[in-house]
mmCIF file as gemmi writes it, N, C-alpha and C atoms, coordinates in Angstrom:
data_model
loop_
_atom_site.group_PDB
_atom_site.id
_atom_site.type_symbol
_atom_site.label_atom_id
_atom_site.label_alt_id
_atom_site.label_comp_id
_atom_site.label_asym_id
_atom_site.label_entity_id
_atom_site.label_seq_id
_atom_site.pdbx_PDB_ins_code
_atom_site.Cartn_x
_atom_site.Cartn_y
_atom_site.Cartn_z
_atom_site.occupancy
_atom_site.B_iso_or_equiv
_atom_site.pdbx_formal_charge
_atom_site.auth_seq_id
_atom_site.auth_asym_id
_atom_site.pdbx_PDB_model_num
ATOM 1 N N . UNK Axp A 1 ? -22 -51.766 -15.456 1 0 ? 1 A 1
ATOM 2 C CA . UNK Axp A 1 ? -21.826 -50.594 -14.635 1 0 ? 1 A 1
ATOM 3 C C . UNK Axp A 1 ? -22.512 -49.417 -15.318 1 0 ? 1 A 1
ATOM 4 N N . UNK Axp A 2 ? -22.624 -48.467 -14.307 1 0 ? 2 A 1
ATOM 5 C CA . UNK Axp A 2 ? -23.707 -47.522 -14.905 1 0 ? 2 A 1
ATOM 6 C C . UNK Axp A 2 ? -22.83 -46.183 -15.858 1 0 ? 2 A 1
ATOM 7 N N . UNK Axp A 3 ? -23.119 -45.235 -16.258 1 0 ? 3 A 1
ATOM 8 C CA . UNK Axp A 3 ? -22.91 -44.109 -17.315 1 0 ? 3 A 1
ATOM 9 C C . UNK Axp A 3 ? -22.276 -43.533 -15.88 1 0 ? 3 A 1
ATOM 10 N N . UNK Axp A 4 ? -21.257 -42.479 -16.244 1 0 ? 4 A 1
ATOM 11 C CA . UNK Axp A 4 ? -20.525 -41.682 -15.297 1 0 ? 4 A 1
ATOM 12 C C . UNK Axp A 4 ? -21.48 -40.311 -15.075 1 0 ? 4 A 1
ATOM 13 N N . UNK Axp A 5 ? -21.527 -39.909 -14.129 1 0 ? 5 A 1
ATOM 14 C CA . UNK Axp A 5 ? -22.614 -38.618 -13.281 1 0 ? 5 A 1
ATOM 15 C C . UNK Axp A 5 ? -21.71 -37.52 -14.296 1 0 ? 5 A 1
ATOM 16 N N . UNK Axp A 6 ? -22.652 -37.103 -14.882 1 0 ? 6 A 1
ATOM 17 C CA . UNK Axp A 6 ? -21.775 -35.762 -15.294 1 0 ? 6 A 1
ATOM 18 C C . UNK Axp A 6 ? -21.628 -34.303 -14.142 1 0 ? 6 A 1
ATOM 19 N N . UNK Axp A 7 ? -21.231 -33.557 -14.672 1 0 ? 7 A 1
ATOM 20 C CA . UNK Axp A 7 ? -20.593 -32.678 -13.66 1 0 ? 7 A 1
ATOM 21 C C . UNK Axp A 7 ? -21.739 -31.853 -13.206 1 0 ? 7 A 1
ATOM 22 N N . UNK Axp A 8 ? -23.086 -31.384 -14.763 1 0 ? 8 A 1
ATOM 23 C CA . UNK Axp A 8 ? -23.823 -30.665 -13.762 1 0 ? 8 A 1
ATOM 24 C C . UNK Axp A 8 ? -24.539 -31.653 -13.447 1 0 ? 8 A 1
ATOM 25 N N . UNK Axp A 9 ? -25.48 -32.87 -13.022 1 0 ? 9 A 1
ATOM 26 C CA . UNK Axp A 9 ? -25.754 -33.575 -12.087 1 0 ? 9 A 1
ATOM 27 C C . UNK Axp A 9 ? -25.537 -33.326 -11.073 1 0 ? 9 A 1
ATOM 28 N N . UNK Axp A 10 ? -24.255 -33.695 -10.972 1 0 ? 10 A 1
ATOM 29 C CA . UNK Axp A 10 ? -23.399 -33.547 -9.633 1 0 ? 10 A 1
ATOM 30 C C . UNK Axp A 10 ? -23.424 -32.087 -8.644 1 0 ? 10 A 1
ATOM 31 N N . UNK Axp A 11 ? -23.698 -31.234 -10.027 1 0 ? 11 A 1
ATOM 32 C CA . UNK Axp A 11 ? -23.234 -30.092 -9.028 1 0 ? 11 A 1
ATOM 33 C C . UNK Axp A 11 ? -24.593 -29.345 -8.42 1 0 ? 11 A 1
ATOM 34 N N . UNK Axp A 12 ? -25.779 -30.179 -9.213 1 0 ? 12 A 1
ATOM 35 C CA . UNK Axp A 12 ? -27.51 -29.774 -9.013 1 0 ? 12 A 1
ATOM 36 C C . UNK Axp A 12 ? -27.168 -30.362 -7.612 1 0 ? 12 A 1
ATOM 37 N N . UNK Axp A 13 ? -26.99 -31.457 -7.232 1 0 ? 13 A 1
ATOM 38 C CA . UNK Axp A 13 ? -27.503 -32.095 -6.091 1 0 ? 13 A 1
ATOM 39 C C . UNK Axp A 13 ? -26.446 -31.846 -4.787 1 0 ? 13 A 1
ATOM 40 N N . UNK Axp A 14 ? -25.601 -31.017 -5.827 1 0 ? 14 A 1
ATOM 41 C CA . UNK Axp A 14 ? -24.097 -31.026 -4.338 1 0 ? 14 A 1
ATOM 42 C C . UNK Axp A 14 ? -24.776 -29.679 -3.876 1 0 ? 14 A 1
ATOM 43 N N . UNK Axp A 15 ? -25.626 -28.819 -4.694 1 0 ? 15 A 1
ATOM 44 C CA . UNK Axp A 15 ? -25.599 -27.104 -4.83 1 0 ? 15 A 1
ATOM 45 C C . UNK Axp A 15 ? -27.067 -27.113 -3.012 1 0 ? 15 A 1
ATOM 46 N N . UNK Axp A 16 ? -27.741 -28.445 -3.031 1 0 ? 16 A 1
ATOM 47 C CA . UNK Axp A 16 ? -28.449 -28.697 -1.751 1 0 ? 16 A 1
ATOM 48 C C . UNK Axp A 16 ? -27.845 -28.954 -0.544 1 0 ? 16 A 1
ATOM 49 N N . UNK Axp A 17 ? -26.538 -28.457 -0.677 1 0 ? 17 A 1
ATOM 50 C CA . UNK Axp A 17 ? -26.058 -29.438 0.638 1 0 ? 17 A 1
ATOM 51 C C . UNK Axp A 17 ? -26.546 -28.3 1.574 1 0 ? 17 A 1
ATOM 52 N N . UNK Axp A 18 ? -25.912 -27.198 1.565 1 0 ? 18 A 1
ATOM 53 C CA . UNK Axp A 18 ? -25.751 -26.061 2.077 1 0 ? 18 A 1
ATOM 54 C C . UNK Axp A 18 ? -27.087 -25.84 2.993 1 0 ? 18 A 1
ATOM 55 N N . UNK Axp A 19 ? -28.002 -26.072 2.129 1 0 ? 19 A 1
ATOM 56 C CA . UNK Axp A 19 ? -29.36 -25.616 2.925 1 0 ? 19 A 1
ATOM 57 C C . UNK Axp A 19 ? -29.627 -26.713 3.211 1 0 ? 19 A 1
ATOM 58 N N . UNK Axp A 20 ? -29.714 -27.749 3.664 1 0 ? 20 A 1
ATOM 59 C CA . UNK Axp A 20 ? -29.891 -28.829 3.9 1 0 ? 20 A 1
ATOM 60 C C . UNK Axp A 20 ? -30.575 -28.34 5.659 1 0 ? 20 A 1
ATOM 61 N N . UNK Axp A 21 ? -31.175 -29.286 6.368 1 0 ? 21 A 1
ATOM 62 C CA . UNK Axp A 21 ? -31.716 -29.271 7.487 1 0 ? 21 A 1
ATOM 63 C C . UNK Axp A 21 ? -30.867 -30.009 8.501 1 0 ? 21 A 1
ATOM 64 N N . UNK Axp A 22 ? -30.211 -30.223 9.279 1 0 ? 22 A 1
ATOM 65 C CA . UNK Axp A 22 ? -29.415 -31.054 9.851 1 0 ? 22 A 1
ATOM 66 C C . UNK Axp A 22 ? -29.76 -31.337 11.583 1 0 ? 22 A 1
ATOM 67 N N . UNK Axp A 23 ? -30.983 -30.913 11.395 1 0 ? 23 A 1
ATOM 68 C CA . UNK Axp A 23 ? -32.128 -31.312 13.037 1 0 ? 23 A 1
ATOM 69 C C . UNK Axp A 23 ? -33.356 -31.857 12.56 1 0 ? 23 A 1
ATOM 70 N N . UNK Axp A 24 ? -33.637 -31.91 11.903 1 0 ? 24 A 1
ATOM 71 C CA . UNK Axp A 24 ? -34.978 -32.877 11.941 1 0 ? 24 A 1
ATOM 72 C C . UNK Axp A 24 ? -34.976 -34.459 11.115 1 0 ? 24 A 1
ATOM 73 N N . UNK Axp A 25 ? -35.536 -35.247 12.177 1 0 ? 25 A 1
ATOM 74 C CA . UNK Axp A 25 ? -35.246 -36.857 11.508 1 0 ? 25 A 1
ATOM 75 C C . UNK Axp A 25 ? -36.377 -37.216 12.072 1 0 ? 25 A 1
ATOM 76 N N . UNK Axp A 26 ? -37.171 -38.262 11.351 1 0 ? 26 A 1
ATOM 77 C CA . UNK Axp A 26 ? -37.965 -39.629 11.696 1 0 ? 26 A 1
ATOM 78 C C . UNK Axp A 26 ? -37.502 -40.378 13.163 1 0 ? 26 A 1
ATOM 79 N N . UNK Axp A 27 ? -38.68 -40.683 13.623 1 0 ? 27 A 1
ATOM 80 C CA . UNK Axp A 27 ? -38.338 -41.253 15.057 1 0 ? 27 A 1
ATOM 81 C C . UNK Axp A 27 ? -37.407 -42.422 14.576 1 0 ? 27 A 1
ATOM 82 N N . UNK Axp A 28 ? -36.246 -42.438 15.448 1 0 ? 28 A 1
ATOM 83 C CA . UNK Axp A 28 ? -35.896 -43.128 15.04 1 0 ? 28 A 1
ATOM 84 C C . UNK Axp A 28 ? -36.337 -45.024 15.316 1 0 ? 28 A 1
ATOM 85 N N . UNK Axp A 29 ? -36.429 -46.067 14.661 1 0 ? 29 A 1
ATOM 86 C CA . UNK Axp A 29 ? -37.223 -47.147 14.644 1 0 ? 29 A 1
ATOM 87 C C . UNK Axp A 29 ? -36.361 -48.487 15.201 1 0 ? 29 A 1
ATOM 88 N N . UNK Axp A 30 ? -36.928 -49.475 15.9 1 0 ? 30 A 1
ATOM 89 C CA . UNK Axp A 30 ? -35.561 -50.871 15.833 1 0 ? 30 A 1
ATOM 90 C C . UNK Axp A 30 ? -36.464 -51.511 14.683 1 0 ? 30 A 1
ATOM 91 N N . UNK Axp A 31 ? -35.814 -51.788 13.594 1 0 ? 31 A 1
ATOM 92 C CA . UNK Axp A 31 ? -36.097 -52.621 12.057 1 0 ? 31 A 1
ATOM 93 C C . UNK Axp A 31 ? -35.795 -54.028 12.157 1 0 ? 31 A 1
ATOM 94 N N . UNK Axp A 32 ? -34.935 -54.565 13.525 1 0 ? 32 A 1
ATOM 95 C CA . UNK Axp A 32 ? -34.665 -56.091 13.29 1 0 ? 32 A 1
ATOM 96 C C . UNK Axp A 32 ? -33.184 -56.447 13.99 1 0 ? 32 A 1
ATOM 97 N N . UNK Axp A 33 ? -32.425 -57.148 14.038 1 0 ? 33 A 1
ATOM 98 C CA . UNK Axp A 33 ? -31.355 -57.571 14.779 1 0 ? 33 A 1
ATOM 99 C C . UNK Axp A 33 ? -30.629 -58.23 12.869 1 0 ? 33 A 1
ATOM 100 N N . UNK Axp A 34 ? -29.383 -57.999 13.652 1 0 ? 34 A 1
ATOM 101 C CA . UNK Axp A 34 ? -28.46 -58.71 12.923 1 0 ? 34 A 1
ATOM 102 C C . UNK Axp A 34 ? -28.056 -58.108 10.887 1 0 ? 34 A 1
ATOM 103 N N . UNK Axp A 35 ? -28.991 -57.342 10.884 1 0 ? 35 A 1
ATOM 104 C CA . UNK Axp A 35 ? -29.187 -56.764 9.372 1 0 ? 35 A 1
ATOM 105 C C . UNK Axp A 35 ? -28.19 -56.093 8.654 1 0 ? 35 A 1
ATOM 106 N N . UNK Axp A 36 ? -27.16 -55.19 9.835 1 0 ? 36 A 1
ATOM 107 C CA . UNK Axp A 36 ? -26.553 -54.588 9.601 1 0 ? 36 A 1
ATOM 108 C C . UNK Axp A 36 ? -26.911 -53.255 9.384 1 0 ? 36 A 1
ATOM 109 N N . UNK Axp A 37 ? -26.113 -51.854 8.528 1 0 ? 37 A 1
ATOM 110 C CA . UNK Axp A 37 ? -26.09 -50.582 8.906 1 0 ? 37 A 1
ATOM 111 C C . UNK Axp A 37 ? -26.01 -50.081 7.882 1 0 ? 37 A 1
ATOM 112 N N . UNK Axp A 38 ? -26.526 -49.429 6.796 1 0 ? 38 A 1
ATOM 113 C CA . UNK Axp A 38 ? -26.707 -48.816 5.996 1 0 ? 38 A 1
ATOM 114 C C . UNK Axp A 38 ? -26.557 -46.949 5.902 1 0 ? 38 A 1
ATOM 115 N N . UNK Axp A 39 ? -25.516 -46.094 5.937 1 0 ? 39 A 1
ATOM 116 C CA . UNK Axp A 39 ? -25.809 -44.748 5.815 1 0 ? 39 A 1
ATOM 117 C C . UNK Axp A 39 ? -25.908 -44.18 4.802 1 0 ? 39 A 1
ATOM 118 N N . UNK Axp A 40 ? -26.601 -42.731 4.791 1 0 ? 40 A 1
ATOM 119 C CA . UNK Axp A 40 ? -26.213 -42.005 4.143 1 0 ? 40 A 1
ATOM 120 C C . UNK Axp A 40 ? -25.988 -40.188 4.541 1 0 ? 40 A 1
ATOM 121 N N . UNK Axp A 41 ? -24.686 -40.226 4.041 1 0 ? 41 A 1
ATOM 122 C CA . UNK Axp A 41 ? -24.53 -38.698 4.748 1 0 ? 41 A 1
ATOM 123 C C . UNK Axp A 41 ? -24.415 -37.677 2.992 1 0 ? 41 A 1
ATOM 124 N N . UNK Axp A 42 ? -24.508 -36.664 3.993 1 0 ? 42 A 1
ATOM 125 C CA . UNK Axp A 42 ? -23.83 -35.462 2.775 1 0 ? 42 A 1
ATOM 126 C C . UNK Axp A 42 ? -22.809 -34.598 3.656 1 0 ? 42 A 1
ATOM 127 N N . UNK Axp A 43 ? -21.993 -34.054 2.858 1 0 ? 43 A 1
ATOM 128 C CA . UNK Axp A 43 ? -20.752 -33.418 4.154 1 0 ? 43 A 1
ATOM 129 C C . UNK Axp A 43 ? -20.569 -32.235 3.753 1 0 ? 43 A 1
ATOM 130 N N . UNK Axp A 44 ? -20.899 -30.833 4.417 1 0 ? 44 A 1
ATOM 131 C CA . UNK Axp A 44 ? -21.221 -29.541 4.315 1 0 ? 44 A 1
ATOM 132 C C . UNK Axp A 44 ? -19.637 -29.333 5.303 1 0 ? 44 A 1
ATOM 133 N N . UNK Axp A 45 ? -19.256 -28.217 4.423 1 0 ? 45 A 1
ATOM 134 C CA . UNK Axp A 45 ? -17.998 -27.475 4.478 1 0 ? 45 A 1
ATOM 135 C C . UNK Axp A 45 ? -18.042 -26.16 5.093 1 0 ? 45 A 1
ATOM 136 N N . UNK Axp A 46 ? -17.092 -26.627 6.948 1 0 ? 46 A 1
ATOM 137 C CA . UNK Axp A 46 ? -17.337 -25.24 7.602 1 0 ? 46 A 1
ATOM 138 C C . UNK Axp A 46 ? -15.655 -24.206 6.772 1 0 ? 46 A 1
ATOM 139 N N . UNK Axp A 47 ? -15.647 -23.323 5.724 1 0 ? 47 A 1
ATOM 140 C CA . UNK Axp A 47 ? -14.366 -22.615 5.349 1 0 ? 47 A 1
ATOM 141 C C . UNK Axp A 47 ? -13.988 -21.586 6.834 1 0 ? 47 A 1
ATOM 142 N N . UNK Axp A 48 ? -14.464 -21.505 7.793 1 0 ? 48 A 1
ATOM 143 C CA . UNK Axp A 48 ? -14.274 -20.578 9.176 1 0 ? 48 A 1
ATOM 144 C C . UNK Axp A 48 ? -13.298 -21.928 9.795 1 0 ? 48 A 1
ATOM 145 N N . UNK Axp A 49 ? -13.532 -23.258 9.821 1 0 ? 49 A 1
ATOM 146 C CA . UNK Axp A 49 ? -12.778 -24.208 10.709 1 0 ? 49 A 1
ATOM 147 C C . UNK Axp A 49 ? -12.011 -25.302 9.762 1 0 ? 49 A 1
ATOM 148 N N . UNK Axp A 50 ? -12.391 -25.044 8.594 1 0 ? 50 A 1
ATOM 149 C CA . UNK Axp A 50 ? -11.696 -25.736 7.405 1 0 ? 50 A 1
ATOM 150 C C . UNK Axp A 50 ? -11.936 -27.276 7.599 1 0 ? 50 A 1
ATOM 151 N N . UNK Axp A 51 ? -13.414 -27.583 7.718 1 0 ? 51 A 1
ATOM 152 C CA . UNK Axp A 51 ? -13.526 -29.047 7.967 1 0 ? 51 A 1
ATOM 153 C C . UNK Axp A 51 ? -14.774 -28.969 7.019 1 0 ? 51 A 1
ATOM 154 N N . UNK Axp A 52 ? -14.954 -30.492 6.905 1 0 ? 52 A 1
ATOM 155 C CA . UNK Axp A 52 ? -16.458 -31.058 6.453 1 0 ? 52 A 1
ATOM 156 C C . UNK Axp A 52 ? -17.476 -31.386 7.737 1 0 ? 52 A 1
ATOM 157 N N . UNK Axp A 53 ? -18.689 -30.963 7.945 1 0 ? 53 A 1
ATOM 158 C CA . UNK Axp A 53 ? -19.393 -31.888 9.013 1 0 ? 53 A 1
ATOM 159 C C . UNK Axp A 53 ? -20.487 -32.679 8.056 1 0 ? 53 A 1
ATOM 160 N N . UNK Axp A 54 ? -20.437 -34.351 8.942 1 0 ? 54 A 1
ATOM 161 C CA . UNK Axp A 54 ? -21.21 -35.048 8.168 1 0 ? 54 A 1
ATOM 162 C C . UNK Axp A 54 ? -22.885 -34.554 8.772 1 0 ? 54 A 1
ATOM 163 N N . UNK Axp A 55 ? -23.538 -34.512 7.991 1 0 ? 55 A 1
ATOM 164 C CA . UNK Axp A 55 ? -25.446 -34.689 7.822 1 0 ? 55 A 1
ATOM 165 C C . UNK Axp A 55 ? -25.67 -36.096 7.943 1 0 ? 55 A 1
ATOM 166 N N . UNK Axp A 56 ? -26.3 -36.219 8.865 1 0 ? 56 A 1
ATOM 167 C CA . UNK Axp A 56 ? -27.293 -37.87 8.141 1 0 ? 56 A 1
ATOM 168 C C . UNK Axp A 56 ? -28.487 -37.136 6.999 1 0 ? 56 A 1
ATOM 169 N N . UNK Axp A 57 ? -28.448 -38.058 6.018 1 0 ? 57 A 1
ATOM 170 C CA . UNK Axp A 57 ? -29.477 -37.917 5.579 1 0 ? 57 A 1
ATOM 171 C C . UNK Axp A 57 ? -30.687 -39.424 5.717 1 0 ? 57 A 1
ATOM 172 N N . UNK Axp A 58 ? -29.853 -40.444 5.618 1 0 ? 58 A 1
ATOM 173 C CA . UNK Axp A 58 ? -31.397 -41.716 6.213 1 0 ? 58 A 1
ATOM 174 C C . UNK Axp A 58 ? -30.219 -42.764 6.444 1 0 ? 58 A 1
ATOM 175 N N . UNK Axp A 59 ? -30.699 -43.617 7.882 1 0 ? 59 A 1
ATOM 176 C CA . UNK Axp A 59 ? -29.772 -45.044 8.252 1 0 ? 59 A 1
ATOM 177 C C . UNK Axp A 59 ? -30.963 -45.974 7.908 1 0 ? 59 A 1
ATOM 178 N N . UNK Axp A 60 ? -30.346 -47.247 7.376 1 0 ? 60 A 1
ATOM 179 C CA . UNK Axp A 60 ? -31.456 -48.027 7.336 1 0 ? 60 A 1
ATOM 180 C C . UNK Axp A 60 ? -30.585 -49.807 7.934 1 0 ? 60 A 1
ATOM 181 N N . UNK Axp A 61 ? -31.367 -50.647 7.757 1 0 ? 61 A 1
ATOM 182 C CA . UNK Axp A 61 ? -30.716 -51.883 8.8 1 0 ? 61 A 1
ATOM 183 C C . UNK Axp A 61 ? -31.642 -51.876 10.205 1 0 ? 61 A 1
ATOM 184 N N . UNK Axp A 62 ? -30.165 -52.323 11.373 1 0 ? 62 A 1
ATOM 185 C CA . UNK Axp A 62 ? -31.523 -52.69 12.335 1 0 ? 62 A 1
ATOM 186 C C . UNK Axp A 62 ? -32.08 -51.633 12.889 1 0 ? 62 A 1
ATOM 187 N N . UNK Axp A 63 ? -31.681 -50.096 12.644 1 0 ? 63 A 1
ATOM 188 C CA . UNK Axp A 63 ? -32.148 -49.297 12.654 1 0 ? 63 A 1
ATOM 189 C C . UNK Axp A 63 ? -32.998 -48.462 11.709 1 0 ? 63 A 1
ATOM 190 N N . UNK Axp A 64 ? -33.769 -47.471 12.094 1 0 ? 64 A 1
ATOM 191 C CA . UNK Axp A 64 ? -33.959 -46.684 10.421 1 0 ? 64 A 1
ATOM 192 C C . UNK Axp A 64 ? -34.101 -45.201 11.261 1 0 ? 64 A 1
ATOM 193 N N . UNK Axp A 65 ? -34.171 -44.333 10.778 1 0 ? 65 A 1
ATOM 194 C CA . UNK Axp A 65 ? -34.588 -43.099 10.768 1 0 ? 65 A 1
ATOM 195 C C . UNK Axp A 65 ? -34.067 -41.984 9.452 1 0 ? 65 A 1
ATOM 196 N N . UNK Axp A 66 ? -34.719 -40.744 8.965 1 0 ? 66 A 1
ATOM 197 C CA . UNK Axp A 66 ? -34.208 -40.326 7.93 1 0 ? 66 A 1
ATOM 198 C C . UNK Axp A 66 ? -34.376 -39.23 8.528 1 0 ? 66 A 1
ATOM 199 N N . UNK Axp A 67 ? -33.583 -38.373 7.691 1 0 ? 67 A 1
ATOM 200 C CA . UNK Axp A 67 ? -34.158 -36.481 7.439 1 0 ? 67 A 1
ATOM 201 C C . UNK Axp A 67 ? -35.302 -35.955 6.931 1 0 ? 67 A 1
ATOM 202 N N . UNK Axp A 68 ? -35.781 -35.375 7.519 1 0 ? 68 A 1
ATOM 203 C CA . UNK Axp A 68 ? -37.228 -35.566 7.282 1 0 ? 68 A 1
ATOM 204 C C . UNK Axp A 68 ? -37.688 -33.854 6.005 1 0 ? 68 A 1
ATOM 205 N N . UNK Axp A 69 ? -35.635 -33.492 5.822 1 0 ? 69 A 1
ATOM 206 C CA . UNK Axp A 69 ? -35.867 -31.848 5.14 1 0 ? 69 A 1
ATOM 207 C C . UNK Axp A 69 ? -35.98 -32.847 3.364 1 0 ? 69 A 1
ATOM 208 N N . UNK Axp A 70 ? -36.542 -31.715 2.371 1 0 ? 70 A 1
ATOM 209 C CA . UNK Axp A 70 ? -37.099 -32.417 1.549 1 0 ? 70 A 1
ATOM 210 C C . UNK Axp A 70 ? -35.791 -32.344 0.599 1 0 ? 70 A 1
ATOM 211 N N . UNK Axp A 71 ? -34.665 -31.268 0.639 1 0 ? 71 A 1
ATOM 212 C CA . UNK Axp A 71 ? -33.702 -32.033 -0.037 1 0 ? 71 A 1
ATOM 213 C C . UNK Axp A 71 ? -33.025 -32.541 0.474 1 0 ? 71 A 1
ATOM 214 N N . UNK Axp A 72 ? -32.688 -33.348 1.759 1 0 ? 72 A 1
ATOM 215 C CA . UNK Axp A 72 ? -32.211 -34.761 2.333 1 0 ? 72 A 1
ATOM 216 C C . UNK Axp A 72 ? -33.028 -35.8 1.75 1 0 ? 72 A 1
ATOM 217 N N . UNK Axp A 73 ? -34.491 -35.67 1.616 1 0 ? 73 A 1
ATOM 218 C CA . UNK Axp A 73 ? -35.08 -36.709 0.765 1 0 ? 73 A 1
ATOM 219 C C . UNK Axp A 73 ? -34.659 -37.208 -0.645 1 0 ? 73 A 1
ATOM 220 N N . UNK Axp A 74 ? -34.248 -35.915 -1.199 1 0 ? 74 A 1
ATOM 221 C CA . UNK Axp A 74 ? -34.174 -35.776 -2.645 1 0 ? 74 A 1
ATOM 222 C C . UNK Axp A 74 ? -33.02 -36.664 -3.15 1 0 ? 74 A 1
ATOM 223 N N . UNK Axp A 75 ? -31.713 -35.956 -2.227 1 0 ? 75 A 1
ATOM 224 C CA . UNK Axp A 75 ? -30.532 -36.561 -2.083 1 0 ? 75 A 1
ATOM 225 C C . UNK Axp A 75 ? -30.098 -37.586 -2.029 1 0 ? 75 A 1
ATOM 226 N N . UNK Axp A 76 ? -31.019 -38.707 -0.869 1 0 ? 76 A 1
ATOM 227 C CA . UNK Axp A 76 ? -31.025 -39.99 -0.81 1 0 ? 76 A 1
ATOM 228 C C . UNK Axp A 76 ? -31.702 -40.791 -1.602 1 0 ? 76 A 1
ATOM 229 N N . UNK Axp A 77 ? -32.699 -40.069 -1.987 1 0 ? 77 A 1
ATOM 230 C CA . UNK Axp A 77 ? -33.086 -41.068 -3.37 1 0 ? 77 A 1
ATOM 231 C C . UNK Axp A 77 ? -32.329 -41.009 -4.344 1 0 ? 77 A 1
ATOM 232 N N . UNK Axp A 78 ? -31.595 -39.721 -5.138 1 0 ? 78 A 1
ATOM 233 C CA . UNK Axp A 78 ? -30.531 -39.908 -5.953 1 0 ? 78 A 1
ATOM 234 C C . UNK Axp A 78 ? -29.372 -40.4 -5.523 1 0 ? 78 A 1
ATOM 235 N N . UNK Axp A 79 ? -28.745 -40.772 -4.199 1 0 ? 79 A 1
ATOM 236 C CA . UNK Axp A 79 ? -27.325 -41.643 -3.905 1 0 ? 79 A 1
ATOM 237 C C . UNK Axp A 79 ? -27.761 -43.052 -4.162 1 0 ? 79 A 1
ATOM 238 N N . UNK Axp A 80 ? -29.119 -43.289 -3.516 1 0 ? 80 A 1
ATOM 239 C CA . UNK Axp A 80 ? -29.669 -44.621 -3.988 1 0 ? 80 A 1
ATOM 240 C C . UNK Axp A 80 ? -29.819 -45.394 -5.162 1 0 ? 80 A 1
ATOM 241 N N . UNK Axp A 81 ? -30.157 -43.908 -5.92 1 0 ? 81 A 1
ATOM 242 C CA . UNK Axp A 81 ? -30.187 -44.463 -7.571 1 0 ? 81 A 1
ATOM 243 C C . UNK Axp A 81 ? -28.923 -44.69 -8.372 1 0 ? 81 A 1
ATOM 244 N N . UNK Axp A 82 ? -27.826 -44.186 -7.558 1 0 ? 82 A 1
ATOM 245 C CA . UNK Axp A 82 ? -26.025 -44.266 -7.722 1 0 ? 82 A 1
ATOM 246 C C . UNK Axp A 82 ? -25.65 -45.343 -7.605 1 0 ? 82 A 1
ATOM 247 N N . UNK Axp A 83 ? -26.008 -45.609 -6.533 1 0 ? 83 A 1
ATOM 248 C CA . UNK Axp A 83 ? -25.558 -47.247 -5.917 1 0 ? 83 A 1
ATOM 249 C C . UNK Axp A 83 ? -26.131 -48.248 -6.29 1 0 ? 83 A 1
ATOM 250 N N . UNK Axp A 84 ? -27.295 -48.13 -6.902 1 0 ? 84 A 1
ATOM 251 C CA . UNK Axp A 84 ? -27.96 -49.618 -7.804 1 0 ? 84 A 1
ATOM 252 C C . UNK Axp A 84 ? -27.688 -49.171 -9.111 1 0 ? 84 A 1
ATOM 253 N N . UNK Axp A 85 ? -27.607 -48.459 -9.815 1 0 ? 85 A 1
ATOM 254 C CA . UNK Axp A 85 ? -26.524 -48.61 -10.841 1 0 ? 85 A 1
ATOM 255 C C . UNK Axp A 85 ? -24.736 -49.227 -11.08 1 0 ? 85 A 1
ATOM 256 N N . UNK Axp A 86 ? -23.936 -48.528 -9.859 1 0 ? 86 A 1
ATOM 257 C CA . UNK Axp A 86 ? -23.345 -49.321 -9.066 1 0 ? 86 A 1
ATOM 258 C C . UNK Axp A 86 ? -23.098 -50.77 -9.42 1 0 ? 86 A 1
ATOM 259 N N . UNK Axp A 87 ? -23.799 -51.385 -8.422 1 0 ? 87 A 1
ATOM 260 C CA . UNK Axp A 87 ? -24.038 -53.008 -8.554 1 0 ? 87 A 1
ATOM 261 C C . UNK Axp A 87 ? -24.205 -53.541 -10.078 1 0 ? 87 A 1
């Protein structure tokens, strides 16, 4: 298993949520049948309604499409690099 995210890591890549783009995505694509569903979100905090709303940032499986803003890119390549450490 991988080394634990330290806090500023965490807080570089949490500090993008905010500006994040949450309208622009890749057409979205059909990738195949049966593959299954892969997400990834980031969840930006309305304090006016006291909720989280989720972002896509990229689905992949029998679908794909991503965020096409460049720290939704950024983001998903570092959750990616989380999760194969992970494993």
């Amino acid at each position: 298993m991988g080394e634990p995210i330290s806090a500023v890591v965490l807080q570089t890549y949490a500090s993008k949520i905010n500006a994040l783009d949450a309208e622009h995505f890749s057409k979205r694509t059909n990738r195949g049948n049966d593959q299954g569903s892969r997400q990834y979100y980031a969840y930006r905090y309305d304090a006016e309604k006291q909720m989280y709303w989720p972002i896509l940032l990229q689905e992949t499986g029998d679908w794909e499409t991503k965020n096409t803003d460049a720290a939704a890119e950024e983001l998903t390549t570092w959750l990616m690099s989380v999760e194969k450490e992970l494993k």
